[in-house]
C-alpha positions as CSV (number, residue, x, y, z in Angstrom):
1,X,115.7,104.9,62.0
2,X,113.0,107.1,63.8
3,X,110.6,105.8,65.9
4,X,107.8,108.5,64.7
5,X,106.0,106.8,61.8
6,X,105.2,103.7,64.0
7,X,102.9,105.8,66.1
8,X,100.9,106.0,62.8
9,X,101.7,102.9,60.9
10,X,101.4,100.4,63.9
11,X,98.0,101.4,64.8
12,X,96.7,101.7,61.2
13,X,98.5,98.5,60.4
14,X,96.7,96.7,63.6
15,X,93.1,98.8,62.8
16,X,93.1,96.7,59.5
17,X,93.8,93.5,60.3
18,X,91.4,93.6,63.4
19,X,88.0,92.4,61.1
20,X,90.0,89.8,59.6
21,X,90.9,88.3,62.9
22,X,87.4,88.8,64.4
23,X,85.9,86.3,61.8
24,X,88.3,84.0,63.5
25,X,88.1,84.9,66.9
26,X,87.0,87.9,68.7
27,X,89.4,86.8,71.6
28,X,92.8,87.1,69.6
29,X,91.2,90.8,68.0
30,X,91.0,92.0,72.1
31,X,94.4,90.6,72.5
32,X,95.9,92.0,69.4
33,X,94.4,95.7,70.2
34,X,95.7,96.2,73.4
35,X,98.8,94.7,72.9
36,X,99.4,97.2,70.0
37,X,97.9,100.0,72.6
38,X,100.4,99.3,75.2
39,X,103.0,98.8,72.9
40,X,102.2,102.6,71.6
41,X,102.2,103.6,75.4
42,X,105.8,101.8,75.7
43,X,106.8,104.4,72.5
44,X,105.5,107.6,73.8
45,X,107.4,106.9,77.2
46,X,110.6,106.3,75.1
47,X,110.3,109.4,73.3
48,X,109.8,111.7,76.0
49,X,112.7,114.4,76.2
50,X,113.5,113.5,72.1
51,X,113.9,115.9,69.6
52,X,113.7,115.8,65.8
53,X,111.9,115.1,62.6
54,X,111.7,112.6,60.4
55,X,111.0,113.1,56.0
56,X,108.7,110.5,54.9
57,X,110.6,108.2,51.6
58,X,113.4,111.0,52.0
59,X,111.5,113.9,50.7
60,X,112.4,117.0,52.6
61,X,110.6,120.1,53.0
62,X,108.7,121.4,52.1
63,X,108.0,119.1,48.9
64,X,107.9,116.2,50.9
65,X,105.7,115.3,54.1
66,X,107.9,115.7,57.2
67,X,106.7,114.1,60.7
68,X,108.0,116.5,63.6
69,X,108.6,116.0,66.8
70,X,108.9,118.4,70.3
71,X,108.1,118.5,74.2
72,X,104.5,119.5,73.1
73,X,104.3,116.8,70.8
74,X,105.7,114.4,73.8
75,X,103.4,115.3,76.1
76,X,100.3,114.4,73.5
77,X,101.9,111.2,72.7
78,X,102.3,110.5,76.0
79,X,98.5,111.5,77.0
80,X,97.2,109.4,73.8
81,X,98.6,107.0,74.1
82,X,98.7,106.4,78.0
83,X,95.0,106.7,78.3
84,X,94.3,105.3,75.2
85,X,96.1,102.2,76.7
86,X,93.6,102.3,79.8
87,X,90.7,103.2,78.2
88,X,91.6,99.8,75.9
89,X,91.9,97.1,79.2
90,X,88.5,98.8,80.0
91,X,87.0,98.5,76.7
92,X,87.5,94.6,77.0
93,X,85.2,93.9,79.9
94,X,82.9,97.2,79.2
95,X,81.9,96.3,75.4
96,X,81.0,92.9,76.0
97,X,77.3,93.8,75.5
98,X,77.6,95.7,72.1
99,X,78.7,93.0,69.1
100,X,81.3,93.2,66.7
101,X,83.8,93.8,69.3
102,X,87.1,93.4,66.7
103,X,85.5,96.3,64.3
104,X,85.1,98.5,67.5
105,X,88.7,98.0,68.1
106,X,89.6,98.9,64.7
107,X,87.8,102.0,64.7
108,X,89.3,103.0,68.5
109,X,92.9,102.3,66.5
110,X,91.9,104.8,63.9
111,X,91.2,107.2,65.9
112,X,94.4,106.9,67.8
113,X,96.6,106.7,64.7
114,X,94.7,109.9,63.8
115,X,95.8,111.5,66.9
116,X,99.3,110.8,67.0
117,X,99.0,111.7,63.4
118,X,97.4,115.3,64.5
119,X,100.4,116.1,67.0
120,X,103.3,115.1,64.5
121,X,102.7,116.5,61.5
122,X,105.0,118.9,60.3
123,X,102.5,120.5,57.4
124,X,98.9,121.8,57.0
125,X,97.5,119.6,54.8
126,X,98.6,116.4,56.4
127,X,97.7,117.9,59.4
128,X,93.6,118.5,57.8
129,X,94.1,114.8,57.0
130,X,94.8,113.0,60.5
131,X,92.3,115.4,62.2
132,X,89.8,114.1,59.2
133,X,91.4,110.3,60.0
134,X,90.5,110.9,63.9
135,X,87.1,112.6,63.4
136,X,85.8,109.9,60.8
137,X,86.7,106.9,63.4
138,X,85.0,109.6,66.3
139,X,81.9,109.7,64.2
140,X,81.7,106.0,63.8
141,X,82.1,105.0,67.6
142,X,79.7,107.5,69.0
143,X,76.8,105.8,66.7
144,X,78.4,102.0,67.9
145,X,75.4,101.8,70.1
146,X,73.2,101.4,66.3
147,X,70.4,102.9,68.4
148,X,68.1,105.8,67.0
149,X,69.5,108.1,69.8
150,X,73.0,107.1,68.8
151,X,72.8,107.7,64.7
152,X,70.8,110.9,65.5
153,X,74.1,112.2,67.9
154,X,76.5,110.7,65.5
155,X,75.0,112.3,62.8
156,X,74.7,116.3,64.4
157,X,78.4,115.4,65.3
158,X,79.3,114.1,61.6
159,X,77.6,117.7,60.0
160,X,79.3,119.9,62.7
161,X,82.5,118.1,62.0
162,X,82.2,118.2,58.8
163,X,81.5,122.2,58.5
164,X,84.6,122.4,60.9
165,X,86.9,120.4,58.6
166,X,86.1,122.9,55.6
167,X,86.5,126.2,57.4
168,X,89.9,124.9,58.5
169,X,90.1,123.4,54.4
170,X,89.7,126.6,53.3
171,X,92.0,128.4,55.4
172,X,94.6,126.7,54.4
173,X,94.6,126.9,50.9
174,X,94.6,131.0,51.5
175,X,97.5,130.4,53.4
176,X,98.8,128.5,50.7
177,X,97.7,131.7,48.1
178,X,99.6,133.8,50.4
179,X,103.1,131.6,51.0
180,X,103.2,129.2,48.3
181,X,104.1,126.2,51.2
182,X,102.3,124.0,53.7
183,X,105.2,123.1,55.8
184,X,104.5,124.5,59.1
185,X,108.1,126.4,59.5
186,X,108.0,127.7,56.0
187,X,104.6,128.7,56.5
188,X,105.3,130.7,59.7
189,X,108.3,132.4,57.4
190,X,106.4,133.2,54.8
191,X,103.4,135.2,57.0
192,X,106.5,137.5,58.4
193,X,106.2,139.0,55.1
194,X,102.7,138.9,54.5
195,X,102.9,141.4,57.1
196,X,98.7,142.8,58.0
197,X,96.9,141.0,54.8
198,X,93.2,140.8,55.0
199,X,93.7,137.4,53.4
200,X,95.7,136.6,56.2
201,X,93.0,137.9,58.8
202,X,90.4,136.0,57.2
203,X,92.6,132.8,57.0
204,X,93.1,133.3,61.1
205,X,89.9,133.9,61.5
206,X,88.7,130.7,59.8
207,X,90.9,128.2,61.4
208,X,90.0,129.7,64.6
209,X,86.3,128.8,64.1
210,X,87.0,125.7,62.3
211,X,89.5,124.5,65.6
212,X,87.3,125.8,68.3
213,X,84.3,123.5,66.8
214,X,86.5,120.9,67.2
215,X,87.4,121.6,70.7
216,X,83.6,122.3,71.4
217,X,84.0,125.6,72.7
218,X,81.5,127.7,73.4
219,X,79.4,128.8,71.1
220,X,80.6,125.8,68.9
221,X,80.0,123.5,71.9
222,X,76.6,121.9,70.1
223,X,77.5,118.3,69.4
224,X,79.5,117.8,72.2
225,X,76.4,117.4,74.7
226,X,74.8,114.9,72.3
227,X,77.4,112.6,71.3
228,X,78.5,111.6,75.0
229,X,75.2,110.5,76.3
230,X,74.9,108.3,73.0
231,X,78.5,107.2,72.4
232,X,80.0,104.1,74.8
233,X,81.5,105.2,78.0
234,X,85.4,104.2,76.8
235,X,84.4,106.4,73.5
236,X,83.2,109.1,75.8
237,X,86.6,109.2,78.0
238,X,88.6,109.1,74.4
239,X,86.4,112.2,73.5
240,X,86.8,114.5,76.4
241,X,90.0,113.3,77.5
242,X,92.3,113.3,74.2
243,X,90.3,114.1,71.3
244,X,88.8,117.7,71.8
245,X,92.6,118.4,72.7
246,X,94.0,117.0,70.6
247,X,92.5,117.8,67.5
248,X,91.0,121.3,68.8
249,X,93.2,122.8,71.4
250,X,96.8,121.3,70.5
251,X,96.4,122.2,66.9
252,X,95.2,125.7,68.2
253,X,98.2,126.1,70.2
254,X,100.9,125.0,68.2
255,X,99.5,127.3,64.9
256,X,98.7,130.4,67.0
257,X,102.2,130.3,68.8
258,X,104.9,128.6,66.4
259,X,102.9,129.4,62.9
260,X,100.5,132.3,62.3
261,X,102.0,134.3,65.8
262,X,100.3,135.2,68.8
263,X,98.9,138.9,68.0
264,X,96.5,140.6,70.3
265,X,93.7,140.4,68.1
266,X,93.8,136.1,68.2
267,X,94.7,136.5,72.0
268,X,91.5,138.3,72.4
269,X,89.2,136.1,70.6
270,X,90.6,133.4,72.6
271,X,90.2,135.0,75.8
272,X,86.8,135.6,75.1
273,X,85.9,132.0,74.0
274,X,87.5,130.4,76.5
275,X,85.8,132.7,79.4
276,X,82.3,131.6,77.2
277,X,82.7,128.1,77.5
278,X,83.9,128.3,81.0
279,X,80.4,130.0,81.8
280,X,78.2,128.2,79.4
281,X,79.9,124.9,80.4
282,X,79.6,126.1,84.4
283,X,76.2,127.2,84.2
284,X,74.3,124.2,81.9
285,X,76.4,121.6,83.9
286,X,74.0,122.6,86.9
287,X,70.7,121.7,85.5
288,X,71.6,118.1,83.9
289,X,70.5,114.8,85.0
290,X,71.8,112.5,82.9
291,X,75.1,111.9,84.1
292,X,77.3,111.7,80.9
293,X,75.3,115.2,79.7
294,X,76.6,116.8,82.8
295,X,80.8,115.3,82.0
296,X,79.7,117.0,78.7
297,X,78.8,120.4,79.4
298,X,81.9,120.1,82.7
299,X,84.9,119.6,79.7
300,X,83.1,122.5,77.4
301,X,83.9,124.6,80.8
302,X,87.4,122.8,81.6
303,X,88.4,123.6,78.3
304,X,87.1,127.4,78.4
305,X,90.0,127.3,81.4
306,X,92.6,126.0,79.1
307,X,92.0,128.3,76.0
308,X,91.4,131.3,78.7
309,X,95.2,130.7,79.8
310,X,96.3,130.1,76.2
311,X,94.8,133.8,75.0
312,X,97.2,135.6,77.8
313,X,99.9,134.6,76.0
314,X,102.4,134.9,78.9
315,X,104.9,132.0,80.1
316,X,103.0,131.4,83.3
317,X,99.7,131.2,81.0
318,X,101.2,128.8,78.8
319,X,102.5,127.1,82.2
320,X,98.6,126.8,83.3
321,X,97.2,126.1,80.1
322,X,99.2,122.9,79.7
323,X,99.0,121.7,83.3
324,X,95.3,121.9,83.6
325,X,95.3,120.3,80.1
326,X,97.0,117.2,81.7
327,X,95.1,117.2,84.8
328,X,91.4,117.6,82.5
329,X,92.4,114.7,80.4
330,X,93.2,112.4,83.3
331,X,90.2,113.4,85.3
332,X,87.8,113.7,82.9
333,X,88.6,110.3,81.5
334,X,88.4,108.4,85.0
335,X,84.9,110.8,85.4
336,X,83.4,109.2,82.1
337,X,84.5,105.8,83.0
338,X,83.4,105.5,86.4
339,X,80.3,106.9,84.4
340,X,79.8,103.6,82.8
341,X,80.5,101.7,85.7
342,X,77.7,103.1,87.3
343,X,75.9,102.6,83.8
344,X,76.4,98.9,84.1
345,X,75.5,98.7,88.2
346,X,72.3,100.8,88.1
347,X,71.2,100.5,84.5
348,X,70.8,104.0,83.8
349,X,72.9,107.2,83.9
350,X,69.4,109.7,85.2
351,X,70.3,111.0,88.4
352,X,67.1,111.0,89.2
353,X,67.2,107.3,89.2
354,X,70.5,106.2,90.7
355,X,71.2,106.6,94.6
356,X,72.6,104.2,97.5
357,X,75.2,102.9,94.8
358,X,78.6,103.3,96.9
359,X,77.7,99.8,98.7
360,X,77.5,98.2,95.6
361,X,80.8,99.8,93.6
362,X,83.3,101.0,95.9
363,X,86.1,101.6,93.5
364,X,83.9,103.6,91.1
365,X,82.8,105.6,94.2
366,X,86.0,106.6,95.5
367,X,87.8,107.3,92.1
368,X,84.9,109.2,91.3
369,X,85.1,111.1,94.4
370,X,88.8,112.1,93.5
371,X,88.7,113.4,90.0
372,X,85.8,115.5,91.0
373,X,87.6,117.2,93.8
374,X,90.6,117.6,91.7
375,X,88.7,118.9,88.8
376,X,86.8,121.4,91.3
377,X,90.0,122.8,92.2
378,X,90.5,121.4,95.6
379,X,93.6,121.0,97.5
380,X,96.1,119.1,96.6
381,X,95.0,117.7,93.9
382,X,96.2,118.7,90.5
383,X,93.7,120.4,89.3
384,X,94.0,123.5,92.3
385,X,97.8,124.0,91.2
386,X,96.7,124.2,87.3
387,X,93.7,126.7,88.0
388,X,95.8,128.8,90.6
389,X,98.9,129.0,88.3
390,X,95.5,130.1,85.9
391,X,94.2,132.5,88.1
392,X,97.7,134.2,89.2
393,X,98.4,134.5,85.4
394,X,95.4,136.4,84.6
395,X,95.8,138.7,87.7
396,X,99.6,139.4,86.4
397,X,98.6,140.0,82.7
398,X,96.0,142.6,84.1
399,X,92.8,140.4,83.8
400,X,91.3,140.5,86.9
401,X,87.5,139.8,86.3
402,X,89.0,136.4,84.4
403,X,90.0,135.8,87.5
404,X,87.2,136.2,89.5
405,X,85.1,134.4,87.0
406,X,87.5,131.4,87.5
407,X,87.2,131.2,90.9
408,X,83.7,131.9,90.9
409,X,83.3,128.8,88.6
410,X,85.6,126.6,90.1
411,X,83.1,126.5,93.4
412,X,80.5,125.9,90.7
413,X,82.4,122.8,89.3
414,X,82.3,121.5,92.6
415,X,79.0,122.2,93.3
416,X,77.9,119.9,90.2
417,X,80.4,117.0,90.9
418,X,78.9,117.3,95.2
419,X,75.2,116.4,93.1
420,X,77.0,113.9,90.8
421,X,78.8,112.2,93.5
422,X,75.3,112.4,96.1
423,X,73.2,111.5,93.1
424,X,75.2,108.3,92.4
425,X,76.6,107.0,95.5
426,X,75.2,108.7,98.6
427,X,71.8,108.6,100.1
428,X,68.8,106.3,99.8
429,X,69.3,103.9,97.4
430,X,66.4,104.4,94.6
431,X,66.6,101.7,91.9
432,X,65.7,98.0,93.9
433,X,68.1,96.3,94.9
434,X,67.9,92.9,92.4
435,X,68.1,95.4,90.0
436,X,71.9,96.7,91.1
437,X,74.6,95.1,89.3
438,X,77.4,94.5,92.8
439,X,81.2,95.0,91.9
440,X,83.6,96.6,89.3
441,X,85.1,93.7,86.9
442,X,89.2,93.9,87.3
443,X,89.9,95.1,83.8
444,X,87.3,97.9,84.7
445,X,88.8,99.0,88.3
446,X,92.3,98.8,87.4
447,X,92.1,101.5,84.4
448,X,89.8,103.5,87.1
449,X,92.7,103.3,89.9
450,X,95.2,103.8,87.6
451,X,93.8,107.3,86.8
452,X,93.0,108.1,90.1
453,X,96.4,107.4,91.6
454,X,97.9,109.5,88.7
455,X,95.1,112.4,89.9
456,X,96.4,112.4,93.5
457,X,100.2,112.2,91.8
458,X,99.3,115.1,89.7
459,X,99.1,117.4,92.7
460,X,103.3,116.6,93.3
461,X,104.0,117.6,90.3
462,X,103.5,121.5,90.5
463,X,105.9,121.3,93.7
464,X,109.1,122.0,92.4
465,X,111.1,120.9,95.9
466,X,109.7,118.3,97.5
467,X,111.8,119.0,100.8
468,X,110.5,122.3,101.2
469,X,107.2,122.7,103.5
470,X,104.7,123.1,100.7
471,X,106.3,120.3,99.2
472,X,106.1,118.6,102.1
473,X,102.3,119.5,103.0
474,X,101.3,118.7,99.8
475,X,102.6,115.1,100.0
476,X,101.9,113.8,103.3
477,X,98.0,115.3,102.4
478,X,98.0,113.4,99.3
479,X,99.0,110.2,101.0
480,X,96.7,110.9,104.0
481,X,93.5,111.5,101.1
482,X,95.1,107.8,99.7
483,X,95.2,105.9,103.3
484,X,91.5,106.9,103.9
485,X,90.6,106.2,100.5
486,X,91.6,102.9,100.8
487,X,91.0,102.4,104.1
488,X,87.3,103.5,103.5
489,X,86.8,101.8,100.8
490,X,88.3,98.1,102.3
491,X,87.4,98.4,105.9
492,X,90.1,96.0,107.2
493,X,89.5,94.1,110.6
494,X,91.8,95.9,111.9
495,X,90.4,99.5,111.8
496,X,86.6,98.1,112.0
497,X,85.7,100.4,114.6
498,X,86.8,103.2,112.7
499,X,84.9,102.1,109.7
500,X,82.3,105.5,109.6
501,X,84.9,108.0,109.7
502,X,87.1,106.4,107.3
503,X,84.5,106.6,104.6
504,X,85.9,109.0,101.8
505,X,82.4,110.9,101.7
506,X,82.6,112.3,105.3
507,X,85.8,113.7,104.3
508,X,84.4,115.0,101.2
509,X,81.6,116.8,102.8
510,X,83.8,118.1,105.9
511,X,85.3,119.6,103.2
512,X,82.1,121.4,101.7
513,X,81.8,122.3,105.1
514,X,84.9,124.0,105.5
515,X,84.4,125.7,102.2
516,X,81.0,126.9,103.3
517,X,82.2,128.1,106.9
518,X,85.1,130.3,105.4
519,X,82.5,132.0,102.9
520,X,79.8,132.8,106.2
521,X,83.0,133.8,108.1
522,X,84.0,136.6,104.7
523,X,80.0,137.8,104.5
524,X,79.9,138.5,107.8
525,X,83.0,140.0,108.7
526,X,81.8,142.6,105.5
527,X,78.6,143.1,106.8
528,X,80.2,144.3,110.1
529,X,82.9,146.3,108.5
530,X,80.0,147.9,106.4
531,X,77.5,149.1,109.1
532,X,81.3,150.1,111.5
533,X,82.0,152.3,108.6
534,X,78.3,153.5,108.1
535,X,77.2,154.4,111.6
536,X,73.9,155.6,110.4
537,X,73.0,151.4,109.7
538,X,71.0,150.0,112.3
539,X,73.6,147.2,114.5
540,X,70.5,145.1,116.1
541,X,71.0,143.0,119.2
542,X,68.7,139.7,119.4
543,X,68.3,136.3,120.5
544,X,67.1,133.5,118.8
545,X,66.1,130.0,119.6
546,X,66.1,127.1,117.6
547,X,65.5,123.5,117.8
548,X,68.5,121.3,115.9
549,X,67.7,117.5,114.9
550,X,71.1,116.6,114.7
551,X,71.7,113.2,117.4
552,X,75.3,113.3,118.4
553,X,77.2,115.7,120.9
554,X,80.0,116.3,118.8
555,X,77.8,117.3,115.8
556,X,75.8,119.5,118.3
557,X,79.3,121.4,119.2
558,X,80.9,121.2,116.1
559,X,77.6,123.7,115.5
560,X,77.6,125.9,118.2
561,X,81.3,126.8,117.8
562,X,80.7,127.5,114.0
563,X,77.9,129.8,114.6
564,X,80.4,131.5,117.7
565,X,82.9,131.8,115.2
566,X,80.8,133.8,112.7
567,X,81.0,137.7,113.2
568,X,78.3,138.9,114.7
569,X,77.6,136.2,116.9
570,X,78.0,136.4,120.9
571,X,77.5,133.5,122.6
572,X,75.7,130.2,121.7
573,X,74.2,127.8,124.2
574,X,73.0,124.4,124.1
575,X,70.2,123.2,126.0
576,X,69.2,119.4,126.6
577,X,66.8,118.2,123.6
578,X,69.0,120.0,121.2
579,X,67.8,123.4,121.5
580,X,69.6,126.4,120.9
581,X,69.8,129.7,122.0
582,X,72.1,132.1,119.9
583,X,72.7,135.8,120.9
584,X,73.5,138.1,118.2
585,X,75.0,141.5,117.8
586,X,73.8,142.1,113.8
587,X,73.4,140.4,110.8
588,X,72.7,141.6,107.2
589,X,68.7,141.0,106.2
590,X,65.9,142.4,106.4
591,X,64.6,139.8,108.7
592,X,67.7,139.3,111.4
593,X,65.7,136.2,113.2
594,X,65.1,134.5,109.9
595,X,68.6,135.1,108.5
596,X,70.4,133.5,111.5
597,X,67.9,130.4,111.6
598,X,68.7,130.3,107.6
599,X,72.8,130.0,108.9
600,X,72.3,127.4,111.0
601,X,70.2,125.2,108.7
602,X,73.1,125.5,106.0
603,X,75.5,123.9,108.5
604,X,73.5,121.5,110.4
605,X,72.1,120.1,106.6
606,X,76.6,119.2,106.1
607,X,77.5,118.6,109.6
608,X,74.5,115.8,109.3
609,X,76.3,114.2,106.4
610,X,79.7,114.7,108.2
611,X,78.5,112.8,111.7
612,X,75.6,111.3,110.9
């Protein structure tokens, strides 16, 4: 017998009997959840690789509903379930101040069973059902809070949701008018011969919409924003991690590729929404203070990246799309728990009003620290490979200003996650200190190291040949990131004295530095280019002398030899007192003097963090 209708009918099954055992004992409702959880986990790794379908009560298409089941569909199962899982063993310590703990866990069933329902459905209709079945639980989790805040957000997200569900209502039943079937393969038959309809065109068109509201993409992105700040932190991770993929980009892939066909015309529209919401998403991240806000608007960009590599339509797109799918869900997810865990130690998710909290929650610190620099696109973590195999993919299909743009906003991703992670955990603490909750429960850090080992393992995955040097490189830096990680974050006795410099943050802002060096170095190797190739440009000798604050005589060198290193620059000296004297040959302003001085601010502000 197939294993595929127990990824709907266990969790259902469990979902209602969870109230009844709550009257009895909210203890044996925990239990019971995340045993059935784990026991869903244990299903999707045993149907990895499978192929096959399975005809409910021995109906077979398309009169009767057929379950199907692929590599795509693995990989979902596997992501819902997985994190699903974690999110659950979080869930138990996390929830403890909300009441009606066994109802919580019935709806967070739901929504699962919905899910798996969403990526095994072998029809349209069925498949408008589960992603009604998942919503509906969604809806009812983000307002679990009962506050006005909460209803208000669960409400915007229930009308959005709502309008979604219709347009993609509606679509369907024209593609029904037009093939007389809802059975995906019969469908994508019967649209050969509907060859250029309008009907068809407007049916495209309205699942589209419908699909990209559910994903939040920009400019459908609304409710996303609202619903994270009010819903629980485990809700939040289910929402960004699994659901918005799930039952928004998933269903868009698998209709636009195996059922309506991937024409240039639904290629374009979603090239173009995916480069919105990677801008939009970018660009309002920046300004946002409350911490959960910010995760928001970060997976409305995230996503643009996925559904930017889905529009090429080209194997190495496809190759991206998925891979930075898998990396956004297991990043994103460890981002919005560590969110609570910083919720629950500071008592407030305004950055504004956190600070000085890496003392006081290590784990969250360093895990945090990890999926931001693997959702930023640093080396080696997962998420570089999945945007690079994005950016080489547009430059090969011919879109090259996609590609800039995704570089561009990659250094913008890390630029908000450097203000979330110095907001939380770095500098002076701001909330006092009988205020700070000390510690991360165990069923709260192991979820949280769990994802972050599977960020840094992530990385290995794009190497196809682990014994060949990148292969290599790429392994001995992810277990170097792991030893100082943990080394950092423990302190043992027997690396005391190197306590400082095996904190994880210098190493995160040595890297800032780096990143900041190598863009000086490129500006000012143009500007001297530029004025070689235009003699009639002014090349202006000059000295300039300026005072540093920084203590220590490595920081002070570690300075001089940047600003050497920068084209332009002749010689650099360093006087007692920290004063130094840098001779230039030119430098691209208006104001030379002032430019230079601006330089060496910008590295001696990093170096401070890296040193001092």
């Amino acid at each position: 017998m197939s294993q595929l209708p127990f990824f709907v009918a266990i969790p259902l099954g469990a979902a209602f009997a969870l109230p009844l055992l709550g009257r009895r004992s909210e203890r044996m409702a925990e239990l019971l959840a995340n045993a059935t959880l784990v026991l869903l986990a244990a299903l999707a790794v045993a149907a990895l690789g499978e192929q096959g379908s399975f005809s409910m009560g021995g109906w077979d298409a398309p009169v009767g509903i057929r379950l199907r089941h692929d590599g795509l569909s693995s990989l979902m199962l596997l992501l819902i379930n997985g994190i699903g899982g974690l999110v659950g063993v979080y869930s138990v310590e996390f929830m403890k101040r909300y009441g009606s703990i066994a109802h919580y866990h019935g709806l967070f069933l739901i929504m699962v069973a919905g899910m798996n329902g969403v990526v095994l459905a072998g029809d349209l209709f069925n498949l408008w059902v589960f992603i009604e079945i998942a919503g509906v639980a969604s809806y009812a989790l983000v307002a679990f809070g009962t506050e006005a805040e909460d209803l208000e957000a669960s409400f915007r997200y229930a009308v959005l949701g709502s309008l979604a569900s219709t347009l993609i209502l509606v679509a369907v039943v024209l593609v029904y008018a037009l093939t007389g079937t809802l059975d995906l393969a019969h469908v994508a038959a019967g649209l050969q011969d509907a060859g250029g309809s309008s009907l068809l065109h407007l049916a495209a068109g309205l699942l589209v919409a419908g699909l990209a509201l559910k994903a939040a993409l920009a400019p459908f992105h609304a409710w996303l924003p609202d619903a994270h700040p009010a819903a629980p932190a485990p809700v939040s991770a289910m929402l960004s991690g699994v659901l918005i993929k799930a039952s928004g980009v998933y269903v868009i892939a698998r209709l636009v590729f195996n059922v309506l066909g991937p024409t240039e015309e639904i290629l374009a529209a979603l090239r173009w929404l995916g480069l919105l919401s990677m801008v939009v998403g970018g660009l309002l991240a920046v300004r946002q203070q409350d911490i959960k806000r910010l995760l928001a608007y970060s997976s409305i960009g995230q996503v643009g990246y996925v559904v930017v590599a889905l529009g090429l339509g080209t194997p190495l797109g496809l190759a991206g799309a998925l891979f930075h799918l898998v990396n956004h869900a297991v990043c994103k997810s460890l981002l919005f728990l560590d969110a609570g865990a910083v919720e629950r130690a500071g008592g407030t998710r305004d950055l504004a009003a956190l600070g000085g909290l890496g003392r006081a929650i290590p784990v969250a610190s360093w895990t945090c620290l990890l999926a931001s620099l693997s959702i930023a696109g640093v080396p080696p973590f997962g998420g570089f490979w999945s945007k690079l195999l994005i950016v080489v993919a547009c430059i090969e299909a011919g879109h090259l200003g996609i590609a800039v743009t995704a570089v561009v906003f990659s250094v913008v991703t890390l630029g908000y996650q450097l203000r979330l992670q110095r907001g939380c955990f770095d500098g002076p603490a701001r909330a006092a200190a009988a205020d700070v909750v000390p510690g991360t429960p165990p069923l709260m850090a192991a979820p949280m190291v769990t994802l972050a080992v599977f960020c840094i393992g992530m990385g290995l995955l794009a190497v196809p040949d682990p014994t060949q040097p990148l292969g290599i490189v790429s392994a001995v830096a992810a277990g170097l990131v792991v030893a100082l990680l943990v080394a950092g974050t423990s302190r043992p006795a027997g690396v005391a004295g190197l306590g400082p410099w095996l904190d994880p943050r210098r190493h995160f802002w040595a890297l800032v530095y780096a990143v900041v060096f190598v863009g000086e170095v490129v500006l000012a190797n143009l500007d001297v280019a530029f004025r070689v190739l235009h003699p009639r440009l002014p090349i202006r000798p000059g000295i300039l002398k300026v005072r540093t604050d920084l203590r220590t005589t490595v920081a002070r060198t570690v300075l001089a030899n940047s600003i050497t290193l920068t084209p332009g620059t002749l010689t650099v000296e360093i006087l007692d007192g920290g004063v130094l004297y840098v001779h230039w040959l030119t430098v691209r302003a208006a104001d030379p003097a002032e430019a230079r001085a601006r330089i060496v601010r910008r590295f001696e502000r990093i170096l401070r963090r890296v040193f001092e």
